[in-house]
ZADO-1210 file (C-alpha; in nm, 4 decimals, padded with zeros to 6 digits):
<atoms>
<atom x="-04.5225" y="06.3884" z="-03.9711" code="UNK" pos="1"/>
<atom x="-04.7939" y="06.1085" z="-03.8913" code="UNK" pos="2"/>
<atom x="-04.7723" y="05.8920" z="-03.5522" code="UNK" pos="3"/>
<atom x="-04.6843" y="05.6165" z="-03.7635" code="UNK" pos="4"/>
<atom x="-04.3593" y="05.8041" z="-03.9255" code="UNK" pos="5"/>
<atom x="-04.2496" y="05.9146" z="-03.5047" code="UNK" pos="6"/>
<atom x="-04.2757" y="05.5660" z="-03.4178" code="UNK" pos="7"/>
<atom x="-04.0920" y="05.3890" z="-03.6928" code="UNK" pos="8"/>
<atom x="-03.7995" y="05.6836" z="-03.6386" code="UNK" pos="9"/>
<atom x="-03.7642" y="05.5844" z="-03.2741" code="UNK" pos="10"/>
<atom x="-03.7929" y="05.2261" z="-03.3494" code="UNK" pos="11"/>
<atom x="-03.5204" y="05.2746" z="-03.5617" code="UNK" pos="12"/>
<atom x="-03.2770" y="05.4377" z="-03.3007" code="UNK" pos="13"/>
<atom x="-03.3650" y="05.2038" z="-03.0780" code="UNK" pos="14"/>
<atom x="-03.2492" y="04.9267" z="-03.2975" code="UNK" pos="15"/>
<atom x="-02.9465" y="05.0603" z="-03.3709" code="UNK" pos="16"/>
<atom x="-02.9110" y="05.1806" z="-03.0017" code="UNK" pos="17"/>
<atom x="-02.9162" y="04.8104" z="-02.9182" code="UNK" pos="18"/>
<atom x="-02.6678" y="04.7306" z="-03.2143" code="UNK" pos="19"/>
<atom x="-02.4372" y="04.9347" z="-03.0480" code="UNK" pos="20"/>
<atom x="-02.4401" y="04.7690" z="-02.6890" code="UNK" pos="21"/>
<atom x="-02.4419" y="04.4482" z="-02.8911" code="UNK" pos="22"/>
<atom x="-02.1276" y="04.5493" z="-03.0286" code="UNK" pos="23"/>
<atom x="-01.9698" y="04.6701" z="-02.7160" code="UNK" pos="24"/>
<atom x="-02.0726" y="04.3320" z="-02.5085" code="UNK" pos="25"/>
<atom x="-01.8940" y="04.1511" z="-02.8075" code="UNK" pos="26"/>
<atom x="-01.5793" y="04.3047" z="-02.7621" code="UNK" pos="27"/>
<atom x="-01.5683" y="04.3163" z="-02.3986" code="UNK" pos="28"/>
<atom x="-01.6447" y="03.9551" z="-02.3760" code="UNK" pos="29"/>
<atom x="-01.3648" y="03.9173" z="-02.6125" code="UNK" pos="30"/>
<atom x="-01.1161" y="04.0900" z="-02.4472" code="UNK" pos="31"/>
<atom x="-01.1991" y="03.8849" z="-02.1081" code="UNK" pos="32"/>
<atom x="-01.1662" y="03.5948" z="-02.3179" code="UNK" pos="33"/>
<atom x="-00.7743" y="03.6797" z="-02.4192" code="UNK" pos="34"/>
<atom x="-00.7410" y="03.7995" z="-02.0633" code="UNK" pos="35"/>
<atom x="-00.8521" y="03.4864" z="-01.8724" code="UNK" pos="36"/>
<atom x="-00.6217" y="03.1493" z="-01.9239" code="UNK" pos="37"/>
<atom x="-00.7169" y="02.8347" z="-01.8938" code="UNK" pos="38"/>
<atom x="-00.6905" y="02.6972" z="-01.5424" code="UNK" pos="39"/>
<atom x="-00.5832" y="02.3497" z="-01.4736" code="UNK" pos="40"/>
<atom x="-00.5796" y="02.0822" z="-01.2205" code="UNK" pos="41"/>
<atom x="-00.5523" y="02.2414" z="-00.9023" code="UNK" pos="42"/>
<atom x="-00.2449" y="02.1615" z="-00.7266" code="UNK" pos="43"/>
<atom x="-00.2021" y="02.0907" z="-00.3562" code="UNK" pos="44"/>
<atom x="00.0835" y="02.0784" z="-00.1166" code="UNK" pos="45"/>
<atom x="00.0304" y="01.7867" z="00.0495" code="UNK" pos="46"/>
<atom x="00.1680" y="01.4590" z="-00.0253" code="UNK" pos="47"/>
<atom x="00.5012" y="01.3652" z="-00.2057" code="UNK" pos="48"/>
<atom x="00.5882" y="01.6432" z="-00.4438" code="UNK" pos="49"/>
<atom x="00.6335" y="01.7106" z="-00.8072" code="UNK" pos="50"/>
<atom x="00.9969" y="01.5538" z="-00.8413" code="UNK" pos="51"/>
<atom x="00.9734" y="01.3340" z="-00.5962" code="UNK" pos="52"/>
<atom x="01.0042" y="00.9394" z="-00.5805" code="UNK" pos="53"/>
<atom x="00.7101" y="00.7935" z="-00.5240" code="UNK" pos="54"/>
<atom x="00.7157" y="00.5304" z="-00.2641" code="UNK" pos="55"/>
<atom x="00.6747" y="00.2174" z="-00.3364" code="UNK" pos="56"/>
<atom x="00.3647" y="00.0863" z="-00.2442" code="UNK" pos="57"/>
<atom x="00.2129" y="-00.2416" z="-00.2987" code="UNK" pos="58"/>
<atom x="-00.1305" y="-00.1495" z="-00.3844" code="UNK" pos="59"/>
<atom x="-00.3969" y="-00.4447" z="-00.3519" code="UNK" pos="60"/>
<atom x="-00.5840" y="-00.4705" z="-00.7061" code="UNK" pos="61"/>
<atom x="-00.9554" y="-00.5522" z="-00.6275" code="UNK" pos="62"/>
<atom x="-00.9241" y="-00.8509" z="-00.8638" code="UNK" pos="63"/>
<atom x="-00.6312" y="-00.9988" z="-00.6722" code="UNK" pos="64"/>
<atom x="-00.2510" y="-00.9347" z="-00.6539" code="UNK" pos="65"/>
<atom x="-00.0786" y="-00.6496" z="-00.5894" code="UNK" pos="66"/>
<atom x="00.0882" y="-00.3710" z="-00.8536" code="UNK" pos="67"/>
<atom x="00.3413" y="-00.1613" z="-00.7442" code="UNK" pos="68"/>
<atom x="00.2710" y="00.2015" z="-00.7469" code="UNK" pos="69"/>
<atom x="00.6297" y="00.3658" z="-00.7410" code="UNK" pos="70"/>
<atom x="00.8171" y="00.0791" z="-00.9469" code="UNK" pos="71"/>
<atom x="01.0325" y="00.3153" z="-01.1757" code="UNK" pos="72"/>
<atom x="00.9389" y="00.1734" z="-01.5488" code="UNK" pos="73"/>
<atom x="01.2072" y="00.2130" z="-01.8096" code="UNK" pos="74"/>
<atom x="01.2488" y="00.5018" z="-02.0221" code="UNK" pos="75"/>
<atom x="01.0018" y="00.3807" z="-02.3002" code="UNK" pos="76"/>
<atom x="00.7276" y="00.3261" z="-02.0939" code="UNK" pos="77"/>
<atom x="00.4263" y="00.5175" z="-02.0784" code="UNK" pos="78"/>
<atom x="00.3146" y="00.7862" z="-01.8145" code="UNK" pos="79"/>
<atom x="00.1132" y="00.6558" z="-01.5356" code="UNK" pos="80"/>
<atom x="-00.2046" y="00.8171" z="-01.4202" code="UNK" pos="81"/>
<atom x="-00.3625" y="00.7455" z="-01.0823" code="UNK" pos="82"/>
<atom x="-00.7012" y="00.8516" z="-01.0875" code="UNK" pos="83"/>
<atom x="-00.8616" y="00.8561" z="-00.7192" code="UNK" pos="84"/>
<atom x="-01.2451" y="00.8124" z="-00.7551" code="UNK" pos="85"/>
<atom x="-01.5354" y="00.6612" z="-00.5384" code="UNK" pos="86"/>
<atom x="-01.8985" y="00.5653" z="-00.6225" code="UNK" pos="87"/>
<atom x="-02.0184" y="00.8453" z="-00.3619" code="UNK" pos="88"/>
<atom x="-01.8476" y="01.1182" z="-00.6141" code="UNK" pos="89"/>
<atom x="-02.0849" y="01.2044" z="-00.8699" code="UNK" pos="90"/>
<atom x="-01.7954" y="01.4371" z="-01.0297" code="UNK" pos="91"/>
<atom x="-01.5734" y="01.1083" z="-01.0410" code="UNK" pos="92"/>
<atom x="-01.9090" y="00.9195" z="-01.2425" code="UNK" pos="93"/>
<atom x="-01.9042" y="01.2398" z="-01.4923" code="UNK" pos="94"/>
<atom x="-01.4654" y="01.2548" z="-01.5289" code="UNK" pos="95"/>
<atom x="-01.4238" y="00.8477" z="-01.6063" code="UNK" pos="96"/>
<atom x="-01.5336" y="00.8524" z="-01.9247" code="UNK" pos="97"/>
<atom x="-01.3371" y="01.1423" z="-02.0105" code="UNK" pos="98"/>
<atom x="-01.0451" y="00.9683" z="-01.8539" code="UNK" pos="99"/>
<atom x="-01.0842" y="00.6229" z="-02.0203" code="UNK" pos="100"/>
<atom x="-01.0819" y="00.8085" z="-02.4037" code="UNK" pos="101"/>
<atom x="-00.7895" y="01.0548" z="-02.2610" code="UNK" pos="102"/>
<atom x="-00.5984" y="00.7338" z="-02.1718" code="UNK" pos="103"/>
<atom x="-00.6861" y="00.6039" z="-02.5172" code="UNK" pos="104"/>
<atom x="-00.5772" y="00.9496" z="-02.7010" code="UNK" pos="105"/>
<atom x="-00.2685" y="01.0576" z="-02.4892" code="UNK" pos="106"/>
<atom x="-00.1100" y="00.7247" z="-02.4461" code="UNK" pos="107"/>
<atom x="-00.1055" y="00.7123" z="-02.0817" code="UNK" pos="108"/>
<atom x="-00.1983" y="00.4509" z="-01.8821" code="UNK" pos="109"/>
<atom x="-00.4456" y="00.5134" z="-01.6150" code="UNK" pos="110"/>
<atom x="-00.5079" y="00.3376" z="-01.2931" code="UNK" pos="111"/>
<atom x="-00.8400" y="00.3670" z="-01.0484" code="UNK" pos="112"/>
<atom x="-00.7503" y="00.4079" z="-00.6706" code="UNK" pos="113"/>
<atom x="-01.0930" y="00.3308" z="-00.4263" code="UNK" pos="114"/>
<atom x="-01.1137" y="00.2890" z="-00.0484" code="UNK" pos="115"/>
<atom x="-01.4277" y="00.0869" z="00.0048" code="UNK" pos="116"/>
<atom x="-01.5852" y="-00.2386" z="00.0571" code="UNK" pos="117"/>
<atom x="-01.4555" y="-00.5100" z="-00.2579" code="UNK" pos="118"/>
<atom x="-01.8387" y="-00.5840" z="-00.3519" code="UNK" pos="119"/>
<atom x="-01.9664" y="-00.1631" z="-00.3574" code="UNK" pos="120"/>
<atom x="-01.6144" y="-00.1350" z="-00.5304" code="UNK" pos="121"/>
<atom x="-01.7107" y="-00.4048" z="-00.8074" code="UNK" pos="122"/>
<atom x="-01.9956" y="-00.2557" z="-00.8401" code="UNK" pos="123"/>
<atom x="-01.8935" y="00.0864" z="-00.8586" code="UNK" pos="124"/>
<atom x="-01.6198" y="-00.1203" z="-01.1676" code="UNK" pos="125"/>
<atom x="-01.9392" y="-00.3043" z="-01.3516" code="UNK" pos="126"/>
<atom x="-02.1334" y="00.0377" z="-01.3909" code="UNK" pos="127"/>
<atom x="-01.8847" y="00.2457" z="-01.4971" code="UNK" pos="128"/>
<atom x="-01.7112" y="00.0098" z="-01.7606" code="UNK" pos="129"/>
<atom x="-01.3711" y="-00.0267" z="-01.5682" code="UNK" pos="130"/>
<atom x="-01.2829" y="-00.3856" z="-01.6013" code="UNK" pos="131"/>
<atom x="-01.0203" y="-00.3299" z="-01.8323" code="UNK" pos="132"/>
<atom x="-00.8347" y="-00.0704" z="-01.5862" code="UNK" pos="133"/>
<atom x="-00.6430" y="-00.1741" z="-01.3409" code="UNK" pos="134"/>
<atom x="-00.8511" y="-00.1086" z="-00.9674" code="UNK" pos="135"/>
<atom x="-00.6185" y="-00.0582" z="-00.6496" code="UNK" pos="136"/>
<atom x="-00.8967" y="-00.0590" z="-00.3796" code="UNK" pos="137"/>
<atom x="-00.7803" y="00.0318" z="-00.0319" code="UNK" pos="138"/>
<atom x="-00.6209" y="00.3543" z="00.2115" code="UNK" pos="139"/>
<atom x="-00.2377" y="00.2641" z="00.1768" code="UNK" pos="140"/>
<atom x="-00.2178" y="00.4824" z="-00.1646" code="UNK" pos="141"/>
<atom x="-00.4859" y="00.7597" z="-00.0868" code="UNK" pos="142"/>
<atom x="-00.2947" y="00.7854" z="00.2734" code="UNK" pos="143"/>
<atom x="00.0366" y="00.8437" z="00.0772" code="UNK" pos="144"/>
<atom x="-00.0367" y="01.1144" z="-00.1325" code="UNK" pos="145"/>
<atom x="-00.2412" y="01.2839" z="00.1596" code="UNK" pos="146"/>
<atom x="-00.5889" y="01.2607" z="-00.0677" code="UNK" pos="147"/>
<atom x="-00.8164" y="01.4570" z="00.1220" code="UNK" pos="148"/>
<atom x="-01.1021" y="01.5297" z="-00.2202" code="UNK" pos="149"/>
<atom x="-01.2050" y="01.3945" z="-00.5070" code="UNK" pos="150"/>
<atom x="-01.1608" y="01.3406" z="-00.8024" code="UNK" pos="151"/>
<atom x="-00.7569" y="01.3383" z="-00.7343" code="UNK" pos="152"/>
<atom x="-00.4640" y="01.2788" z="-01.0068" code="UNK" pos="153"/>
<atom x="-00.1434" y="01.1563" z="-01.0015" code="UNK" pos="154"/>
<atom x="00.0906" y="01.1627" z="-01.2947" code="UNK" pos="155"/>
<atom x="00.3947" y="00.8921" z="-01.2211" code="UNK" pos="156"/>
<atom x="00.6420" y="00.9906" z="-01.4573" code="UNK" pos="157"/>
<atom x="00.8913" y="00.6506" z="-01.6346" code="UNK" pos="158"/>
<atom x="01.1524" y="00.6980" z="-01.3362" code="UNK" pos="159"/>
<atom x="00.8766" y="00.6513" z="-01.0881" code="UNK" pos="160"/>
<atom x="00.8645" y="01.0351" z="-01.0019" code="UNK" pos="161"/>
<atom x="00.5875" y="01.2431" z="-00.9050" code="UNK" pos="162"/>
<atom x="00.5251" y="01.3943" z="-01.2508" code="UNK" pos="163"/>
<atom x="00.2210" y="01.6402" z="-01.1772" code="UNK" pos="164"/>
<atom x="-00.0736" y="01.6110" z="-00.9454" code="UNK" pos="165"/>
<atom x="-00.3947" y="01.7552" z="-00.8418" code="UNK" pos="166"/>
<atom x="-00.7608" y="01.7888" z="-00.8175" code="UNK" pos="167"/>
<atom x="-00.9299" y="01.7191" z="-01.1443" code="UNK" pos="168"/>
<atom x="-01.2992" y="01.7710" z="-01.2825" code="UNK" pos="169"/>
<atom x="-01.2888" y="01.7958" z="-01.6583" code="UNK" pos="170"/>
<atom x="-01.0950" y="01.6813" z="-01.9476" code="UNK" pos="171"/>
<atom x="-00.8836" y="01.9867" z="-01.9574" code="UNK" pos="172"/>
<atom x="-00.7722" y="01.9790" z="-01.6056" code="UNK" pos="173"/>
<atom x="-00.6548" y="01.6031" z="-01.7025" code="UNK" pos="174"/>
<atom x="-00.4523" y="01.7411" z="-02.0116" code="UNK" pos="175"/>
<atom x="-00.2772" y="02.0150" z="-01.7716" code="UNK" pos="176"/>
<atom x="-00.1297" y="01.7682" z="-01.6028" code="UNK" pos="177"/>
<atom x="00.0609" y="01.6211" z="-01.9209" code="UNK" pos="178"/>
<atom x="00.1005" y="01.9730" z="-02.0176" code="UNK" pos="179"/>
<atom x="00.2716" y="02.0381" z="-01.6649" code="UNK" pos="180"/>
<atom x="00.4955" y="01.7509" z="-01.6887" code="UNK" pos="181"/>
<atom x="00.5859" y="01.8314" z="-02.0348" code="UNK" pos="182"/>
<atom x="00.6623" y="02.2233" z="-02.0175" code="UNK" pos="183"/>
<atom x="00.9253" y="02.1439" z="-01.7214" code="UNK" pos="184"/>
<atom x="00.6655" y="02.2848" z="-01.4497" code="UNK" pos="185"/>
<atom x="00.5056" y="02.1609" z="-01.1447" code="UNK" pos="186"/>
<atom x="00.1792" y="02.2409" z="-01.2314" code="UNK" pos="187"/>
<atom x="-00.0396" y="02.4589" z="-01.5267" code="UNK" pos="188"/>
<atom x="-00.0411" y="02.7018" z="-01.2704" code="UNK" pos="189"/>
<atom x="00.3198" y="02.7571" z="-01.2038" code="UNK" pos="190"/>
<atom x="00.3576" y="02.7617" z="-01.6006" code="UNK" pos="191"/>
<atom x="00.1402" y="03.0245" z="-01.6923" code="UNK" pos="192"/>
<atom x="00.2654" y="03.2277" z="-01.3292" code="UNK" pos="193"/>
<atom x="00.5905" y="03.2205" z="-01.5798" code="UNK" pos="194"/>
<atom x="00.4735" y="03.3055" z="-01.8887" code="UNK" pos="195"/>
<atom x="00.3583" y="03.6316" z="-01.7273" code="UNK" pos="196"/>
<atom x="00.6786" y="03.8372" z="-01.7020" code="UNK" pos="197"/>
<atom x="00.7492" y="03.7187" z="-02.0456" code="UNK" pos="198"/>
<atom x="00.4706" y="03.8294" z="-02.2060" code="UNK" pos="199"/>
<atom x="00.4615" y="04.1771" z="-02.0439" code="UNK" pos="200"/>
<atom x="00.8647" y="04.2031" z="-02.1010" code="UNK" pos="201"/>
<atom x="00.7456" y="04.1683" z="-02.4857" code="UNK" pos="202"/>
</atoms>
């Protein structure tokens, strides 16, 4: 057997050696895959809760006038979505236009919530494409729901209720939030915390 023959024979086990590790990494990533669930907007327990009325706040629109945050809206209204950003976030300059076309795609009517000065703020509204959302720039509704990080949601359900809330940083973390309110739960969390038991009781 030449040196030539040797090596191709051990080049050959090693390709197949590496086939087999291929094919192992495969299914263990696949396995993780089933194993890990999607996680969605983090939930906090600060502010008014999921359920509760939110109060009614007259929040100051940068433009002028005032729109009232916990006005209940009628049973064919849309969902509300308060969407707590700033121009020193650079998540919040990444998640608006992922909010704009969720807005667009799950019907839902979302409204920016600042705390700075009214020219950074229009500003911050010019460069980002927001003059078609309503703005409520200043503390009163940030101080309510006890926002501490950005970027913060708040789904306000057609009775005026705290629908679903929490920190948000993708598109996904934005659908939880309908998901939440939809599935009966406070949060994506608490819904797949449920699904648990079920699944193993199957």
């Amino acid at each position: 057997m030449t040196l030539s023959m040797i090596s191709q024979i051990l080049l050959w086990v090693l390709v197949l050696g590496l086939s087999v590790t291929v094919a192992a990494l495969a299914r263990q990533i696949g396995v993780l895959h089933e194993r890990i669930a999607p996680v969605g907007a983090l939930a906090t327990g600060r502010g008014p809760e999921v359920g509760d009325p939110v109060p009614r706040i007259a929040g100051r629109l940068l433009e002028g006038g005032a729109l009232d945050i916990g006005e209940p809206l009628g049973a064919e209204a849309r969902l509300r979505l308060l969407l707590f950003v700033s121009s020193a976030c650079p998540i919040c300059k990444k998640l608006i236009p992922l909010a704009k076309a969720f807005a667009k795609s799950e019907r839902v009517d979302v409204i920016f919530v600042g705390d700075a000065e009214p020219a950074e703020q229009r500003q911050f509204v010019a460069k980002q494409g927001l003059e078609g959302f309503p703005f409520v720039n200043g503390p009163d509704v940030g101080m309510t729901f006890r926002v501490e990080r950005l970027p913060y949601a708040v789904l306000v359900d057609q009775a005026g209720k705290v629908a679903a809330k929490g920190l948000v940083n993708s598109r996904e973390h934005l659908e939880s939030l309908v998901t939440a309110h939809e599935t009966g739960f406070s949060s994506i969390q608490d819904y797949l915390a449920a699904r648990t038991p079920a699944a193993a009781a199957e």
